[in-house]
C-alpha positions as CSV (number, residue, x, y, z in Angstrom):
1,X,-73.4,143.8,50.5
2,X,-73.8,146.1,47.6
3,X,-73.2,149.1,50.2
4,X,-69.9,147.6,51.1
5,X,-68.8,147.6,47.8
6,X,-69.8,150.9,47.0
7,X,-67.5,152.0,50.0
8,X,-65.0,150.1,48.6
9,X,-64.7,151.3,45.4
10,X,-65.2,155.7,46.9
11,X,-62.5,154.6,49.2
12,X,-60.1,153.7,46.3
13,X,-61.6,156.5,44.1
14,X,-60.6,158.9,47.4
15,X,-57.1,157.1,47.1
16,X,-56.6,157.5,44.1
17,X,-57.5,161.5,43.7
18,X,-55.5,162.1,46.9
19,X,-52.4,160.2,45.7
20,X,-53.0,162.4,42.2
21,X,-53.9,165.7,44.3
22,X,-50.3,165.8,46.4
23,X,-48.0,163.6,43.5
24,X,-49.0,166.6,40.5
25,X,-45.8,166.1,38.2
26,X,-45.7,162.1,38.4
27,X,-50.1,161.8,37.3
28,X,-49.0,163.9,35.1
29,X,-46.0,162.1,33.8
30,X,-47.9,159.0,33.6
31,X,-50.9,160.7,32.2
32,X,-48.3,161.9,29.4
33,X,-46.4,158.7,28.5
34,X,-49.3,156.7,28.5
35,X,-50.8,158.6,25.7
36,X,-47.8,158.9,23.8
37,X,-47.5,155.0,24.6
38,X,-50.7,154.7,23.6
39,X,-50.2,156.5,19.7
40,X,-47.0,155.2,18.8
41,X,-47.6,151.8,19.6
42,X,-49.6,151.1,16.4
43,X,-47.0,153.7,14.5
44,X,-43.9,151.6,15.2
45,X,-45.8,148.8,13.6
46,X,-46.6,151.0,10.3
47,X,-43.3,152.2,10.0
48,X,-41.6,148.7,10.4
49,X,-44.0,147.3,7.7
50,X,-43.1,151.2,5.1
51,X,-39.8,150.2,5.6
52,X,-40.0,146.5,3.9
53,X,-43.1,147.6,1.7
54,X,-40.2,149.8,-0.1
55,X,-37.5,147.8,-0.1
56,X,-39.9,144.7,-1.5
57,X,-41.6,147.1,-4.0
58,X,-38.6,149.3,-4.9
59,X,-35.9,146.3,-4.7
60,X,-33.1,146.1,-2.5
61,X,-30.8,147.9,-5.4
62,X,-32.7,150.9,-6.5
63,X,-34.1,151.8,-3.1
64,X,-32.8,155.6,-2.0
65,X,-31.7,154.9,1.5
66,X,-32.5,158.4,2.5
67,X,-35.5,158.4,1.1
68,X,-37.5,155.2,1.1
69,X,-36.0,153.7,4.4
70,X,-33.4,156.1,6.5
71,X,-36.4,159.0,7.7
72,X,-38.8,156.1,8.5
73,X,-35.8,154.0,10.7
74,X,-34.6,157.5,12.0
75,X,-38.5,157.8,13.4
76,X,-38.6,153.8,14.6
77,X,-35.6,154.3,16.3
78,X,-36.3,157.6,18.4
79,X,-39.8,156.4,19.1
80,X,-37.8,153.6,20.5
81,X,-35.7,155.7,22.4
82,X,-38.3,157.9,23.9
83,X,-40.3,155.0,24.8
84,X,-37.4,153.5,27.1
85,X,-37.0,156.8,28.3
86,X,-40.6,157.0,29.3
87,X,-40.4,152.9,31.1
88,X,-37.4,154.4,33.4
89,X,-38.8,157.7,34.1
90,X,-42.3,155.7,35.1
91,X,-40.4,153.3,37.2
92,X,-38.0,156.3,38.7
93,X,-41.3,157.9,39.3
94,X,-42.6,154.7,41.0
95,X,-39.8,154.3,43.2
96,X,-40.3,157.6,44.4
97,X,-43.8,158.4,44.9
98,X,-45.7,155.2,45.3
99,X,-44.2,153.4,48.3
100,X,-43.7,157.2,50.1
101,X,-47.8,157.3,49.5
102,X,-48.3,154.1,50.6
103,X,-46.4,154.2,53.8
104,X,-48.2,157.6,54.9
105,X,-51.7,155.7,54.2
106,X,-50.7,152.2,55.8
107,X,-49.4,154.9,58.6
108,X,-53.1,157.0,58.9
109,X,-54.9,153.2,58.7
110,X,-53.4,151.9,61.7
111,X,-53.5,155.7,63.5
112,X,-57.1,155.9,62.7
113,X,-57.8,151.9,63.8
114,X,-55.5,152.5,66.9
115,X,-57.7,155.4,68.0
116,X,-60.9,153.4,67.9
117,X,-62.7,151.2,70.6
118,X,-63.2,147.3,71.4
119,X,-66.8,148.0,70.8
120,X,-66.0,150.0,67.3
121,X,-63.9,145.9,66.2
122,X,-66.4,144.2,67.9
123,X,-69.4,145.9,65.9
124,X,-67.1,145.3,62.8
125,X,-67.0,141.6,63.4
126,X,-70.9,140.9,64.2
127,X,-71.3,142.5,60.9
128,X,-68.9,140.2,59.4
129,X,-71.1,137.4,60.3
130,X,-74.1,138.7,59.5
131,X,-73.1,139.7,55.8
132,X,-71.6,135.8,55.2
């Protein structure tokens, strides 16, 4: 039983580093904004807490808006931005390299299962049995 999962799991590894081997520009993309999702997530929550640290320790009246709270909203804001960007690029990417990939591999499943014997289900089967 153990074996079978080990063939499981090289079989999704083999997936996996084909699907990253022929689709270059979207692992890559998704490599990318993951780690830039990754390091701004905490940041948006730093800069969101500078801004009202300054206003509450400054007071609403003497606060420089350049200073204390416009480049720190500037930097919320575009982190923001990029960050939506990112979700529609990945899903643009999804759209357009994930089901392609999956249709070719659904596709060699069935052409390599097609090519096979009674004997090669049947053997499949017994083993079924046996294993439960």
């Amino acid at each position: 039983m153990s074996q079978n999962n080990g063939n499981k799991t090289s079989s999704v590894l083999n997936l996996l580093f084909d699907y990253m081997r022929h689709h270059k520009s979207s692992t890559f993309f998704f490599v990318a904004f993951g780690l830039f999702w990754a390091f701004t997530l905490p940041y948006m929550s730093y800069l969101f807490g500078v801004i009202i640290d300054r206003i509450k320790t400054q007071g609403i009246e003497s606060v420089s808006v350049y200073s204390f709270v416009l480049i720190p909203l500037c930097l919320y804001i575009s982190i923001h931005v990029l960050r939506s960007v990112g979700y529609y690029t990945n899903g643009l990417f999804s759209l357009l390299s994930i089901p392609a990939y999956k249709s070719e591999t659904v596709k060699n499943i069935f052409t390599h299962l097609g090519k096979q014997s009674i004997d090669y289900f049947e053997e499949k089967n017994q083993d079924f049995y046996l294993i439960k």
